[in-house]
N, C-alpha and C positions, 0 to 999 in steps of 0.2 A: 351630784344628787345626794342628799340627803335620808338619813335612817330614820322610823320611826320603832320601837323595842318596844313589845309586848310581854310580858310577866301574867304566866295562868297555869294553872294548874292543868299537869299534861292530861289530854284524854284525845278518844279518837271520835277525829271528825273536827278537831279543832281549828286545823289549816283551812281545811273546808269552807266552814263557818265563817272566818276572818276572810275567806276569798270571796266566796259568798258576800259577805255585808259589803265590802269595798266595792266590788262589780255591780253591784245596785246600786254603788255613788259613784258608779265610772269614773272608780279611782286604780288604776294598772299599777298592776307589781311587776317591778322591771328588774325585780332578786328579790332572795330570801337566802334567809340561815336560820336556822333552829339550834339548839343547844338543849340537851334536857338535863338536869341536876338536881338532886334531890329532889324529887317529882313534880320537879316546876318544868314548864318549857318558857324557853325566852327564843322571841324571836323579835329578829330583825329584817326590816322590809325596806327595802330601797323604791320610794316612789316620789309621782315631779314636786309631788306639796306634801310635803309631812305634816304640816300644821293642821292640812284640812282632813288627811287621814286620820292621824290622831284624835282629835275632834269627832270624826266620824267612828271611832272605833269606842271611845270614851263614851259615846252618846250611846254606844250598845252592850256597855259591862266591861268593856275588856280597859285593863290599868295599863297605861302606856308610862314610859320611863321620860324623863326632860329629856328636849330634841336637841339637848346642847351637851349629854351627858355623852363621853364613851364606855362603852360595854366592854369588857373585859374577864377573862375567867384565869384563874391563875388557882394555884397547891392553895390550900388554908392555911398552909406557913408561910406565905410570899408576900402578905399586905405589908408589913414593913420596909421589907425591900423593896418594894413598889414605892411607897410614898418616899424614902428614902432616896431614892433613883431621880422622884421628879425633882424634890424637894434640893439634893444637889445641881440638880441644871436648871435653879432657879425659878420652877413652876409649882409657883401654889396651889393647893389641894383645896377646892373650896369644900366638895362635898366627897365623902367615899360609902356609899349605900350599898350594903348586899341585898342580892335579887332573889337570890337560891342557890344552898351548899349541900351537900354528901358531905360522908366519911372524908375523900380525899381534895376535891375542886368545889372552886365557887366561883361566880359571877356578881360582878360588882356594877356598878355604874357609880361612873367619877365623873365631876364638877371640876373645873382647873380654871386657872387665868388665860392658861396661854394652851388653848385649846388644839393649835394644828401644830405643835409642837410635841406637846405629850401625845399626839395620836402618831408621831414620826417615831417617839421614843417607846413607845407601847405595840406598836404594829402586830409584834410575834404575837403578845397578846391579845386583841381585839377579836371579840365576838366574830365569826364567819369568815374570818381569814384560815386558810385550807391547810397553811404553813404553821398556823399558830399550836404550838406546846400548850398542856394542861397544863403544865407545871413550869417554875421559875427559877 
């Protein structure tokens, strides 16, 4: 199952809302994770079509992140080391986009060649994993 990453300015009632819209396209969340940083929320949703959610979430304001990007949150000093880490185990970096940062963490979504690779070597970091460290 497949994610689709929401990017919105945190407020309440906004889970709600994204539940709301999807259950009027009889689209089921079958998980979620929320992350908030610098007064963004990013969340990730686990449902059977991401494309069509997307779509549906898109067609109602809300900015979704590419369904092939990983989410990742790591220290503000760790992008180097990050790209450096894939960049040794021969995974090119197509894209490295921040989503929203504080003082101390951000969250990025990254673009790569070798997409189930870097998601093996990134795991501690990946959005919504329970294990995963702020920091690098």
């Amino acid at each position: 199952m497949k994610s689709v990453t929401i990017v919105s300015d945190d407020r309440v009632g906004l889970l709600a809302d994204i539940s709301y819209i999807l259950g009027k396209s009889a689209i089921n969340i079958d998980g979620l994770s929320v992350d908030v940083v610098g007064g963004k929320a990013v969340i990730s949703l686990e449902v059977k079509d991401p494309k069509r959610a997307a779509g549906v979430l898109q067609c109602n304001g809300f900015r979704t992140t590419d369904l092939d990007s990983i989410i990742i949150k790591i220290a503000n000093n760790a992008v180097e080391e990050i790209t450096d880490m894939l960049e040794g185990e021969k995974v090119q970096v197509k894209e490295f986009n921040p989503l929203s940062s504080d003082a101390e963490d951000s969250i990025y979504a990254i673009s790569v060649d070798k997409p189930r690779k870097a998601t093996k070597m990134l795991s501690a970091f990946i959005l919504g994993n329970s294990e995963a460290p702020s920091y690098y």
